[in-house]
CHARMM-style PDB file with segment names, atoms N, HN, CA, C and O in Angstrom:
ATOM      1  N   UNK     1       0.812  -1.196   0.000  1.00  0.00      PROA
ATOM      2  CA  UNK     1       0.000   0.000   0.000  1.00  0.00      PROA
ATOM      3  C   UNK     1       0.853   1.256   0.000  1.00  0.00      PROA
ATOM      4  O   UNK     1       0.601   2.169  -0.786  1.00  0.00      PROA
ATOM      5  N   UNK     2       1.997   1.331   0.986  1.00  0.00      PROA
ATOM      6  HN  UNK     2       2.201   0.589   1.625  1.00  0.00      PROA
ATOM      7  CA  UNK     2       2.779   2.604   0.765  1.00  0.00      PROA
ATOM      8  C   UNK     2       4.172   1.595   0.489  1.00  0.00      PROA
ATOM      9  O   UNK     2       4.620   0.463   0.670  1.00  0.00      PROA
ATOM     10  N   UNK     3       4.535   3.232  -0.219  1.00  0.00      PROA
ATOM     11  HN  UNK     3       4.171   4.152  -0.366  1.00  0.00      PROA
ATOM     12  CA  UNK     3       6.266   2.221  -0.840  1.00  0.00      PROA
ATOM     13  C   UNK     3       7.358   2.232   0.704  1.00  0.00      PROA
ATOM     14  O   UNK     3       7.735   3.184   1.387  1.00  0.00      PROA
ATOM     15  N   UNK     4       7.606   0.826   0.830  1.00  0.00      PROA
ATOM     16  HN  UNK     4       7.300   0.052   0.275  1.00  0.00      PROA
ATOM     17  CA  UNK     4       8.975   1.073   1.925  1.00  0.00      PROA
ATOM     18  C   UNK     4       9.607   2.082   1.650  1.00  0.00      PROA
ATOM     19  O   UNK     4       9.701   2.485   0.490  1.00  0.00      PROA
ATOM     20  N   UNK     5      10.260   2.787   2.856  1.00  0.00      PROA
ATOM     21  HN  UNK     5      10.184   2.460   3.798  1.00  0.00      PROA
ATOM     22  CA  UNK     5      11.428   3.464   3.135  1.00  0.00      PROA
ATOM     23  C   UNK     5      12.920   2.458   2.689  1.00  0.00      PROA
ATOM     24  O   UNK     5      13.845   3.057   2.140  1.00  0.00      PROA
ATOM     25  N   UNK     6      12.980   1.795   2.809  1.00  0.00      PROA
ATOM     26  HN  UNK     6      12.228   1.309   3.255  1.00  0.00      PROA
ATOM     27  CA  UNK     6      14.532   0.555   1.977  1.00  0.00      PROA
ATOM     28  C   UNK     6      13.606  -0.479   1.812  1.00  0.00      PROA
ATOM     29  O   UNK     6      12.537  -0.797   2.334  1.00  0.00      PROA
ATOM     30  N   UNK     7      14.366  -0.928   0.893  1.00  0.00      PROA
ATOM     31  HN  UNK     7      15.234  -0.670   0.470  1.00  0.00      PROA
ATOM     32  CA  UNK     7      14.039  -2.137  -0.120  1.00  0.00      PROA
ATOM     33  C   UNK     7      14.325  -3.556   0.630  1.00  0.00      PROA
ATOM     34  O   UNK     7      15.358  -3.726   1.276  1.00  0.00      PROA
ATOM     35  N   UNK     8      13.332  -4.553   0.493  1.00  0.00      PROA
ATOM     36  HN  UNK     8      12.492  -4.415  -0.032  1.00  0.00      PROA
ATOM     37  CA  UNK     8      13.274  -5.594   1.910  1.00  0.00      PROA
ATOM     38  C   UNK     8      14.206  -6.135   1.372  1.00  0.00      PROA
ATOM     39  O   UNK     8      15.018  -6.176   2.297  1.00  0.00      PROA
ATOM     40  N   UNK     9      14.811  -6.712   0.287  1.00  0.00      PROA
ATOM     41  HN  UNK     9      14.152  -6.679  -0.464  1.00  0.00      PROA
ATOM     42  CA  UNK     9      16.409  -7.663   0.385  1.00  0.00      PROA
ATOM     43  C   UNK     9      17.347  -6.940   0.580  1.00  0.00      PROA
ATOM     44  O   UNK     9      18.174  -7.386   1.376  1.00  0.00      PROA
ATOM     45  N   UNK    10      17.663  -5.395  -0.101  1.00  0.00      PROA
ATOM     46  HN  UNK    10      16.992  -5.033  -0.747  1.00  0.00      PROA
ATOM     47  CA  UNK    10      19.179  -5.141  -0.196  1.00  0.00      PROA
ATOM     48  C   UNK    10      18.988  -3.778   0.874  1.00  0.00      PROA
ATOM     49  O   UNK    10      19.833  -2.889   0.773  1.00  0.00      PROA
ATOM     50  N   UNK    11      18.237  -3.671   1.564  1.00  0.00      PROA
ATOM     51  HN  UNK    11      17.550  -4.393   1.646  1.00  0.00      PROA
ATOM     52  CA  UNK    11      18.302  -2.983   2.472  1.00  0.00      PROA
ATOM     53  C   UNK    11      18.389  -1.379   1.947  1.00  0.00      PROA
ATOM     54  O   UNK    11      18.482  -0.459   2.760  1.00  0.00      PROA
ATOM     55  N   UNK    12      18.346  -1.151   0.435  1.00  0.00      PROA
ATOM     56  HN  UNK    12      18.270  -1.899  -0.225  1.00  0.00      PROA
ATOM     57  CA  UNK    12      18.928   0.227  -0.379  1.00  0.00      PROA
ATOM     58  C   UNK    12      17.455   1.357  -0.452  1.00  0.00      PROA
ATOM     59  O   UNK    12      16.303   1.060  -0.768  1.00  0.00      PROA
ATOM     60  N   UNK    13      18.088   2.881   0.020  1.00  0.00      PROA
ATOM     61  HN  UNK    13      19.024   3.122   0.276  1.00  0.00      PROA
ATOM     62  CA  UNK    13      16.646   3.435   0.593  1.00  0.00      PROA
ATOM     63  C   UNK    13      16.186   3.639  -1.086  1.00  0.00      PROA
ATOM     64  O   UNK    13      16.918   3.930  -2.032  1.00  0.00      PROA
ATOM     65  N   UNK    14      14.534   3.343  -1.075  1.00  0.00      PROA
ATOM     66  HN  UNK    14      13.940   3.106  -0.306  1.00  0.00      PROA
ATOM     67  CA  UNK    14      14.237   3.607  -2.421  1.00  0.00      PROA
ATOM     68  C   UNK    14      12.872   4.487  -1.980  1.00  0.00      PROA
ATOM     69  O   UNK    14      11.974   4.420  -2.818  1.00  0.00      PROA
ATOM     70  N   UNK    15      12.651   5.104  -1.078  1.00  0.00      PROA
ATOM     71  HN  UNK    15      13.381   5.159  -0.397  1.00  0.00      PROA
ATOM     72  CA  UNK    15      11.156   5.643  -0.936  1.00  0.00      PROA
ATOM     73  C   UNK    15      11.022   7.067  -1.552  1.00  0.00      PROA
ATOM     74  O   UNK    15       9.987   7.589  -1.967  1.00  0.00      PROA
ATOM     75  N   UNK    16      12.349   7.620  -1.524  1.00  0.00      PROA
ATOM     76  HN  UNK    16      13.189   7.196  -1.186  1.00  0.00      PROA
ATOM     77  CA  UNK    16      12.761   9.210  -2.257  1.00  0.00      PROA
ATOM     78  C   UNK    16      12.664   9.227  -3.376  1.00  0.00      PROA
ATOM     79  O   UNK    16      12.376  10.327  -3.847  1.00  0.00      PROA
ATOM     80  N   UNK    17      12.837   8.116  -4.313  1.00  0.00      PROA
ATOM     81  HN  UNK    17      13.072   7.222  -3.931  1.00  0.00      PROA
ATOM     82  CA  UNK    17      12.233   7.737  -5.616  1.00  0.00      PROA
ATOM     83  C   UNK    17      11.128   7.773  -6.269  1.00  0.00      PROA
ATOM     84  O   UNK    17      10.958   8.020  -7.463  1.00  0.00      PROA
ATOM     85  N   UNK    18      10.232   7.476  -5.314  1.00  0.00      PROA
ATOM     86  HN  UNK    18      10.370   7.276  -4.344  1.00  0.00      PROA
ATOM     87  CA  UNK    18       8.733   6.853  -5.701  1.00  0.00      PROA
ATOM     88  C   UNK    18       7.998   8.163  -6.366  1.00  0.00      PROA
ATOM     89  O   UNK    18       7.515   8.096  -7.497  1.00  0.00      PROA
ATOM     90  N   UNK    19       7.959   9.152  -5.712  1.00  0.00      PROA
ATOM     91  HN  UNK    19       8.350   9.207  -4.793  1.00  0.00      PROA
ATOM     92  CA  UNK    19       7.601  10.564  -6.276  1.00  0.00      PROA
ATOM     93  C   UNK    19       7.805  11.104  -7.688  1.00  0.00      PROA
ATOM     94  O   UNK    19       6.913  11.570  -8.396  1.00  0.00      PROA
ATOM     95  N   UNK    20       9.034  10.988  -7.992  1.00  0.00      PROA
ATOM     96  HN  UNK    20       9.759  10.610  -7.417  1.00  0.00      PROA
ATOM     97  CA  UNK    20       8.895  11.178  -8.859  1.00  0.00      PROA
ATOM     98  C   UNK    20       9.330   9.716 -10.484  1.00  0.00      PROA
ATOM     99  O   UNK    20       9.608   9.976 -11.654  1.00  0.00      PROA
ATOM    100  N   UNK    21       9.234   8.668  -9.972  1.00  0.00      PROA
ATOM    101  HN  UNK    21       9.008   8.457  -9.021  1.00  0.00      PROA
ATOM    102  CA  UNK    21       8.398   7.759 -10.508  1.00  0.00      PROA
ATOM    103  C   UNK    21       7.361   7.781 -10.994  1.00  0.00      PROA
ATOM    104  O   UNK    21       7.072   7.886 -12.186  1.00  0.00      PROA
ATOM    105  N   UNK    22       6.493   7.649  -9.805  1.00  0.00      PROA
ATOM    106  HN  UNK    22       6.728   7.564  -8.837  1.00  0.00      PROA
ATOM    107  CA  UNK    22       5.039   8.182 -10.185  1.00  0.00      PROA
ATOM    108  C   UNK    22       4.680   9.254 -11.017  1.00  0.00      PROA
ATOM    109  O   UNK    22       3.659   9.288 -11.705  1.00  0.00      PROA
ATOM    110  N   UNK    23       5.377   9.967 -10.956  1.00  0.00      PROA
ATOM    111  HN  UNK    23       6.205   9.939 -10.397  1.00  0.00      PROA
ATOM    112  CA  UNK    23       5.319  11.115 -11.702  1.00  0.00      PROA
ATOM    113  C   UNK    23       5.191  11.176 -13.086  1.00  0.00      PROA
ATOM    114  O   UNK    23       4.354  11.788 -13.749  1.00  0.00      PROA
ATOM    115  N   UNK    24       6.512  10.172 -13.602  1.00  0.00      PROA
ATOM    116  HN  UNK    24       7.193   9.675 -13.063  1.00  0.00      PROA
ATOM    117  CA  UNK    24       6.553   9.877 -14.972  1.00  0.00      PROA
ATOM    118  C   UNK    24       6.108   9.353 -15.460  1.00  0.00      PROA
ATOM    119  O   UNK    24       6.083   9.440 -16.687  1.00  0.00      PROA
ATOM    120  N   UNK    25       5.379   8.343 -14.662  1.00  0.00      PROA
ATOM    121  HN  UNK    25       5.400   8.273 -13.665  1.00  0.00      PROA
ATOM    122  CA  UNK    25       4.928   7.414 -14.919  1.00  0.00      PROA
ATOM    123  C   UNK    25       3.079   7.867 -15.711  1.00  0.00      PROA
ATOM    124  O   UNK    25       2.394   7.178 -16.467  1.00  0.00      PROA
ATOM    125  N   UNK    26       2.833   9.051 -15.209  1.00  0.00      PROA
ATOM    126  HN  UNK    26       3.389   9.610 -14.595  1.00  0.00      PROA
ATOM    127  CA  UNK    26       1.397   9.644 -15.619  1.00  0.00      PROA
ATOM    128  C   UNK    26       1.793   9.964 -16.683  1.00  0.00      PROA
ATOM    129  O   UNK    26       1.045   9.690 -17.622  1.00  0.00      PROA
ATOM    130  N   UNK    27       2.863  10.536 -16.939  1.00  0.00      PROA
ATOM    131  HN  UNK    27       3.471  10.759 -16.176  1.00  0.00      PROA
ATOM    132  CA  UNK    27       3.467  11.425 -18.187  1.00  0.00      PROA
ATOM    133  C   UNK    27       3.416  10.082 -18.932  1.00  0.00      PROA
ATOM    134  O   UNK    27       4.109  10.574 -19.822  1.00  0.00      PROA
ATOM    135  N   UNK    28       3.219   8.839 -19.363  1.00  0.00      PROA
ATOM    136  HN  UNK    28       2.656   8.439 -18.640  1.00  0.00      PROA
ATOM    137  CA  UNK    28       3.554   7.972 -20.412  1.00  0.00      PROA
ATOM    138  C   UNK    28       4.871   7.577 -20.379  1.00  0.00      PROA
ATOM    139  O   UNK    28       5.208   6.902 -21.352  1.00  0.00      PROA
ATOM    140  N   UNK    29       5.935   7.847 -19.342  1.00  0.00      PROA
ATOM    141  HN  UNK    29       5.662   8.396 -18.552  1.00  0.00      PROA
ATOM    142  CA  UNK    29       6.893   7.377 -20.367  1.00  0.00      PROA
ATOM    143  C   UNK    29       6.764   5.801 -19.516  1.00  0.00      PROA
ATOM    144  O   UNK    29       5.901   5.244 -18.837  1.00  0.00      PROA
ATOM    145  N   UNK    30       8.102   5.491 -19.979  1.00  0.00      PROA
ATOM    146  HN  UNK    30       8.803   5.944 -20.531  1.00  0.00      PROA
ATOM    147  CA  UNK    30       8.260   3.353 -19.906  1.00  0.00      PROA
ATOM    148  C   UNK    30       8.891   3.223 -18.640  1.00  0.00      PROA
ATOM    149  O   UNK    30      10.075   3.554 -18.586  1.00  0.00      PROA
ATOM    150  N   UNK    31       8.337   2.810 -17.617  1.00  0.00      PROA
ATOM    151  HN  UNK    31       7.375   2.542 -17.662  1.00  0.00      PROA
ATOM    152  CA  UNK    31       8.864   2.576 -16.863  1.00  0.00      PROA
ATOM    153  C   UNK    31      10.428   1.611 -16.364  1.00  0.00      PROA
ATOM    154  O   UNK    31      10.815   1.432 -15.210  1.00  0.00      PROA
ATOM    155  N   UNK    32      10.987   1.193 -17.452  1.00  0.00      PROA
ATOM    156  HN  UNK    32      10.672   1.339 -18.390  1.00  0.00      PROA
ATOM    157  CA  UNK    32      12.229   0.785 -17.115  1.00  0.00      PROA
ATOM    158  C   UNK    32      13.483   1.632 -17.780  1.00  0.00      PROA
ATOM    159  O   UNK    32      14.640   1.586 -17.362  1.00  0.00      PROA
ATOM    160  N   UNK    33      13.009   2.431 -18.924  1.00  0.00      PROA
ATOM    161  HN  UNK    33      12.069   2.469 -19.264  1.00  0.00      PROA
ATOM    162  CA  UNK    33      13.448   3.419 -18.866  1.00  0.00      PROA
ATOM    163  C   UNK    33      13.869   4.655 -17.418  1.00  0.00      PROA
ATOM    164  O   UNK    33      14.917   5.189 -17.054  1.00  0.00      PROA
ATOM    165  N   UNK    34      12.633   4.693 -16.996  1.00  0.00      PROA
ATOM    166  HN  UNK    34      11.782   4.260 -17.291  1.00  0.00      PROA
ATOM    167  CA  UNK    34      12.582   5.561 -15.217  1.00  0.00      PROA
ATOM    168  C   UNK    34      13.296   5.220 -14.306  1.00  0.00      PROA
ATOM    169  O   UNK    34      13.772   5.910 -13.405  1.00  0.00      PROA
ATOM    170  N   UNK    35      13.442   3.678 -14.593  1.00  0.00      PROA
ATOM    171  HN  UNK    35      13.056   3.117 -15.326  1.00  0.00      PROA
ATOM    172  CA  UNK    35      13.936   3.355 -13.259  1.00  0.00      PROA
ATOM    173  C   UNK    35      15.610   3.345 -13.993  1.00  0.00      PROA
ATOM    174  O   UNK    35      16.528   3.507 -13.189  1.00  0.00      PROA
ATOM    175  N   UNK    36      15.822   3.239 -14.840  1.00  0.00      PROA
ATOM    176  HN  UNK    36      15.076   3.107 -15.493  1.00  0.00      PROA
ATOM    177  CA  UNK    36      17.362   3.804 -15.455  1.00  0.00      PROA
ATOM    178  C   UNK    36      17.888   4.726 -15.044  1.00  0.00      PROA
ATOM    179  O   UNK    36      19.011   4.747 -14.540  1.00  0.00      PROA
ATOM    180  N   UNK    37      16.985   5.835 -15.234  1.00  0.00      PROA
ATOM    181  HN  UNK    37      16.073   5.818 -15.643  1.00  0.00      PROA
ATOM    182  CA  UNK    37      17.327   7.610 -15.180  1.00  0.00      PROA
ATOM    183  C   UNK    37      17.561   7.752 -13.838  1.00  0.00      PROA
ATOM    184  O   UNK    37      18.410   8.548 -13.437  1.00  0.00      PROA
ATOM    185  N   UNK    38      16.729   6.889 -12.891  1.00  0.00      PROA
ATOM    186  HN  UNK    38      16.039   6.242 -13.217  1.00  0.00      PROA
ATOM    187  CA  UNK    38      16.839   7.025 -11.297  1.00  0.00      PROA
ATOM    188  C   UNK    38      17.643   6.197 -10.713  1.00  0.00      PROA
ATOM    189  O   UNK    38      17.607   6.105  -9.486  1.00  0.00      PROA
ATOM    190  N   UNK    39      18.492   5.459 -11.439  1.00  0.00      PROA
ATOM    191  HN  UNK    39      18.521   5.534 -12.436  1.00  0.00      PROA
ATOM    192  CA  UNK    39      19.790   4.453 -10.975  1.00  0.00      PROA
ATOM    193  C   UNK    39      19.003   3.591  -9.907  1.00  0.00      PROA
ATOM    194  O   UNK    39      19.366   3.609  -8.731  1.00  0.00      PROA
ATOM    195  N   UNK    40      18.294   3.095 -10.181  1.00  0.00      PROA
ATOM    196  HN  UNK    40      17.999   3.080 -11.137  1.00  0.00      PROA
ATOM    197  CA  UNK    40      17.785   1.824  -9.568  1.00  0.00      PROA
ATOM    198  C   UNK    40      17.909   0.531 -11.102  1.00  0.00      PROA
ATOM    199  O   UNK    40      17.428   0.415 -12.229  1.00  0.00      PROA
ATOM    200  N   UNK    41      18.762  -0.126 -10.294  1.00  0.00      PROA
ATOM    201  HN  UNK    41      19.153  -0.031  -9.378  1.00  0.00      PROA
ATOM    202  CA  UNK    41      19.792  -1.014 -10.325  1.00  0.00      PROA
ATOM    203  C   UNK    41      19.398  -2.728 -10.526  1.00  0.00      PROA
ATOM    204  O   UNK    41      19.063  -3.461 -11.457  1.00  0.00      PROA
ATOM    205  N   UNK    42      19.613  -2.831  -9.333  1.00  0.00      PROA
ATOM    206  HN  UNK    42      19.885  -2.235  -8.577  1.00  0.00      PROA
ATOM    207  CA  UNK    42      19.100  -4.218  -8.397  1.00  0.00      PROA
ATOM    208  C   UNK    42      17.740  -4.586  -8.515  1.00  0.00      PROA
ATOM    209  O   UNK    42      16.848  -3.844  -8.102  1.00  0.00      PROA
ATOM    210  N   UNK    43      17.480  -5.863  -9.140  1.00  0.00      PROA
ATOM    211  HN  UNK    43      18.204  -6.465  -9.475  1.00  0.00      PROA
ATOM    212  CA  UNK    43      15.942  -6.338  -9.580  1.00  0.00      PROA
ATOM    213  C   UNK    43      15.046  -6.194  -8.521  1.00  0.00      PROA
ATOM    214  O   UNK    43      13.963  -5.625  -8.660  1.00  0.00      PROA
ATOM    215  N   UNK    44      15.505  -6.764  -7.277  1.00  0.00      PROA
ATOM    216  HN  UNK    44      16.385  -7.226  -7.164  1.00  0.00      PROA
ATOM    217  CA  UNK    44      14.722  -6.667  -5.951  1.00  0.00      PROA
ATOM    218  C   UNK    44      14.049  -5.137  -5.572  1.00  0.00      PROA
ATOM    219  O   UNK    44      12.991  -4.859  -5.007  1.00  0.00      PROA
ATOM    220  N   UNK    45      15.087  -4.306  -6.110  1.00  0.00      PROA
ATOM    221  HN  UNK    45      15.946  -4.532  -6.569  1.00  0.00      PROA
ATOM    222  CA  UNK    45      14.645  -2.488  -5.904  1.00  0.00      PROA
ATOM    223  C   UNK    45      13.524  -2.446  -7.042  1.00  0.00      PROA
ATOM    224  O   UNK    45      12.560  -1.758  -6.706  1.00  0.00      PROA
ATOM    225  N   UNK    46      13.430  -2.985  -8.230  1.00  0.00      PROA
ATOM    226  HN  UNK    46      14.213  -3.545  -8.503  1.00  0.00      PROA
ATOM    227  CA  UNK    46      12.675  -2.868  -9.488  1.00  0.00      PROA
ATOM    228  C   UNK    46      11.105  -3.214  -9.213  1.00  0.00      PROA
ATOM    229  O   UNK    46      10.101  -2.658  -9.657  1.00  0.00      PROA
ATOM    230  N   UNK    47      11.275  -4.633  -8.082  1.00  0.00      PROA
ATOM    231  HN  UNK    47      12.091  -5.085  -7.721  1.00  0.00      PROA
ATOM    232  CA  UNK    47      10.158  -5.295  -8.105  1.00  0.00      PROA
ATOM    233  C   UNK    47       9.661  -4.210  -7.414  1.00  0.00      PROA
ATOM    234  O   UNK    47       8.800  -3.606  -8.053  1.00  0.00      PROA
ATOM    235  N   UNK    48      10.028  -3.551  -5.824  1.00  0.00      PROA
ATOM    236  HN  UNK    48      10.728  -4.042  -5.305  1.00  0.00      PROA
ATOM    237  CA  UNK    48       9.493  -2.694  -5.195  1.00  0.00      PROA
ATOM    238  C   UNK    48       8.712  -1.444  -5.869  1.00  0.00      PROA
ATOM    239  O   UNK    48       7.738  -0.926  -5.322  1.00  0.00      PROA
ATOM    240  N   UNK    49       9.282  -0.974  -7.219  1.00  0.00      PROA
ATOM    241  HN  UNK    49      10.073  -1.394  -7.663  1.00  0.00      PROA
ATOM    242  CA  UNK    49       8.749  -0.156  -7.681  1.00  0.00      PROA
ATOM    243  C   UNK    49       7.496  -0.698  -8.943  1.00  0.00      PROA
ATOM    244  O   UNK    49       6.502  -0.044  -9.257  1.00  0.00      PROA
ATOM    245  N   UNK    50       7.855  -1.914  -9.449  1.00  0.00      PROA
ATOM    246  HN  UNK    50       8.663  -2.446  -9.194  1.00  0.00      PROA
ATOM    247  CA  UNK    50       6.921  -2.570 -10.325  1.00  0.00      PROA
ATOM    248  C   UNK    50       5.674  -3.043  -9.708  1.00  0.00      PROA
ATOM    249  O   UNK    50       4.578  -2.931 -10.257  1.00  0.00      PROA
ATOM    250  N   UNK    51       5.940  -3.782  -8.101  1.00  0.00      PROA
ATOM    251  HN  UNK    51       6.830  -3.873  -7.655  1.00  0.00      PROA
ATOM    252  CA  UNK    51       4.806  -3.966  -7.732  1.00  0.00      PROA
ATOM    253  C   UNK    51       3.890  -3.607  -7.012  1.00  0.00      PROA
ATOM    254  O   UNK    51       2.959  -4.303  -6.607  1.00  0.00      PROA
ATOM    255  N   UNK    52       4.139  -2.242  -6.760  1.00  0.00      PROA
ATOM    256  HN  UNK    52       4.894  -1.676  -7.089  1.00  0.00      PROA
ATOM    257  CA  UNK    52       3.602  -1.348  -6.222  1.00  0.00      PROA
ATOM    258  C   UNK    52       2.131  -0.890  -6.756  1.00  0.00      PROA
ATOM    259  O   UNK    52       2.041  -0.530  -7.930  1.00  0.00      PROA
ATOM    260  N   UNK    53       1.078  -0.896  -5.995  1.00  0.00      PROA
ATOM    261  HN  UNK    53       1.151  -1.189  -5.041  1.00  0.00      PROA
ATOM    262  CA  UNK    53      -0.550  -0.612  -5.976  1.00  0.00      PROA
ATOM    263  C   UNK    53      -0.906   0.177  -5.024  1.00  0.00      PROA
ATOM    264  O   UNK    53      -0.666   0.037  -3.825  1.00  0.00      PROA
ATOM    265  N   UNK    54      -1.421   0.925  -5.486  1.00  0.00      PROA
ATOM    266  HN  UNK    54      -1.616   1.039  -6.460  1.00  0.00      PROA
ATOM    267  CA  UNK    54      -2.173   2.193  -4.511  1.00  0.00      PROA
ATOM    268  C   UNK    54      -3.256   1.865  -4.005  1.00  0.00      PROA
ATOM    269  O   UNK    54      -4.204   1.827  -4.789  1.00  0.00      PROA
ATOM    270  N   UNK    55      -3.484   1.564  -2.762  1.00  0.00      PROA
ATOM    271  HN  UNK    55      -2.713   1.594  -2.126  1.00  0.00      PROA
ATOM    272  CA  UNK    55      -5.033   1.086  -2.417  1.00  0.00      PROA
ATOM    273  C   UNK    55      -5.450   2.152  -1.262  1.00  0.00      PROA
ATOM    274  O   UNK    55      -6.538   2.167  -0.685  1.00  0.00      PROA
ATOM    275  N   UNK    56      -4.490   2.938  -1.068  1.00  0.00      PROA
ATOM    276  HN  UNK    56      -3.607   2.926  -1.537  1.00  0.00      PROA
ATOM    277  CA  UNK    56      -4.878   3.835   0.404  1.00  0.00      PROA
ATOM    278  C   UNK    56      -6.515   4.310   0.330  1.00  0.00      PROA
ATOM    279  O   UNK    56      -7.358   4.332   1.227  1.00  0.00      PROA
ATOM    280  N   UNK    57      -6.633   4.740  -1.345  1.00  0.00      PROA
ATOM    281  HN  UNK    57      -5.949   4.722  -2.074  1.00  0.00      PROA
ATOM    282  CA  UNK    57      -8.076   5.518  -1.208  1.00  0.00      PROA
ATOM    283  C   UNK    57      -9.335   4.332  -1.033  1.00  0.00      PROA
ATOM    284  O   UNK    57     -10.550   4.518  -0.963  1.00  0.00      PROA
ATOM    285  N   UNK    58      -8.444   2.871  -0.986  1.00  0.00      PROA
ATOM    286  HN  UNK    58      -7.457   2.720  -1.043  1.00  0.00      PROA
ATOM    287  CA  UNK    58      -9.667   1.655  -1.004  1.00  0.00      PROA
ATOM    288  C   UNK    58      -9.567   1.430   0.335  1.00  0.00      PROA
ATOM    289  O   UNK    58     -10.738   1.225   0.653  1.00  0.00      PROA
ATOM    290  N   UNK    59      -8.992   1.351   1.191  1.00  0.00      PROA
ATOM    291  HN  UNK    59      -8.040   1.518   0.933  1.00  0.00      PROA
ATOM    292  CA  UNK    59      -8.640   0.876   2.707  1.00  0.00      PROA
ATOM    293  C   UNK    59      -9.244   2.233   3.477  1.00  0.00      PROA
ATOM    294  O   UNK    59      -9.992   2.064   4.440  1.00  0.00      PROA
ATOM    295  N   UNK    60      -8.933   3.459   3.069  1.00  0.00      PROA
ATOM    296  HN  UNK    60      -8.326   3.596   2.286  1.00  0.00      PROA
ATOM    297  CA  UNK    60      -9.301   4.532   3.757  1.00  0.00      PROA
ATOM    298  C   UNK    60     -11.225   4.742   3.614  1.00  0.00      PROA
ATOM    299  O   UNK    60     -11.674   5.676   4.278  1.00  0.00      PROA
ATOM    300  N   UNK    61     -11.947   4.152   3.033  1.00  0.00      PROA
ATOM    301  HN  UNK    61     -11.581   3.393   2.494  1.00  0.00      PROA
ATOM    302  CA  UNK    61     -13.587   3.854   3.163  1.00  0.00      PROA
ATOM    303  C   UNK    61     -13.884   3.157   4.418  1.00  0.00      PROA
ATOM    304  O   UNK    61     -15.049   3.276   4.800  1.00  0.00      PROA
ATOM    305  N   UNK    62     -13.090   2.451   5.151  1.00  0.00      PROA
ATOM    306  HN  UNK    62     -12.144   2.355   4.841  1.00  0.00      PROA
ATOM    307  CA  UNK    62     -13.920   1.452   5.950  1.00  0.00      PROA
ATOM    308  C   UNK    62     -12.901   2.019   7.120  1.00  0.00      PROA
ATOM    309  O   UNK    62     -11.701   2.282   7.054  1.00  0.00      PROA
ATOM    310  N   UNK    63     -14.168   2.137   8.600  1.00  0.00      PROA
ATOM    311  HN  UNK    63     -15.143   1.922   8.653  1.00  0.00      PROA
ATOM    312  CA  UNK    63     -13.725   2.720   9.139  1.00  0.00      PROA
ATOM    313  C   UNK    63     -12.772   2.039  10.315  1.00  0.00      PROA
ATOM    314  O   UNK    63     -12.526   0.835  10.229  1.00  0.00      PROA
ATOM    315  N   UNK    64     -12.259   2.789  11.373  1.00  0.00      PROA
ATOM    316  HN  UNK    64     -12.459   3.766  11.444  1.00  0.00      PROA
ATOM    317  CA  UNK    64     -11.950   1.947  12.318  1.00  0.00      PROA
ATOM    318  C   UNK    64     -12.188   1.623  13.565  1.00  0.00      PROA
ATOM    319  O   UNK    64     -12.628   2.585  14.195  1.00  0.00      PROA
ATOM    320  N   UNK    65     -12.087   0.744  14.128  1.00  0.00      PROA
ATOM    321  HN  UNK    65     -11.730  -0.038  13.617  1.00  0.00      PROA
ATOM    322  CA  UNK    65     -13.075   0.058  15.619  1.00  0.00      PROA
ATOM    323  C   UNK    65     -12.811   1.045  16.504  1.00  0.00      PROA
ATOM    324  OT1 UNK    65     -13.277   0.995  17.642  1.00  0.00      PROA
TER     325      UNK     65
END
């Protein structure tokens, strides 16, 4: 739901990234291109940013006890 602060295998901070990821990511361009330009490297850092889903605005409807 939110992107880690470091990346769970290599421990490498990737959360300062995500911003403007996302970013480009509206703009059309290719995302492995992005993650080039942003020197993310390491597949394990890739997945963090590939498998990333926004659900905050789906979790934030239901309330809490």
């Amino acid at each position: 739901m939110i992107i880690p602060i470091r990346c769970f295998s290599c421990n490498k901070p990737i959360a300062h990234l995500y911003p403007e990821f996302k970013k480009q990511i509206t703009e059309g361009k290719e995302p492995l291109k992005i993650l080039e330009e942003l020197g993310v490297e390491r597949y394990c850092c890739r997945a963090m940013f590939l498998g990333q889903v926004d659900l905050i605005d789906e979790v934030a409807k239901f309330k809490k006890f």
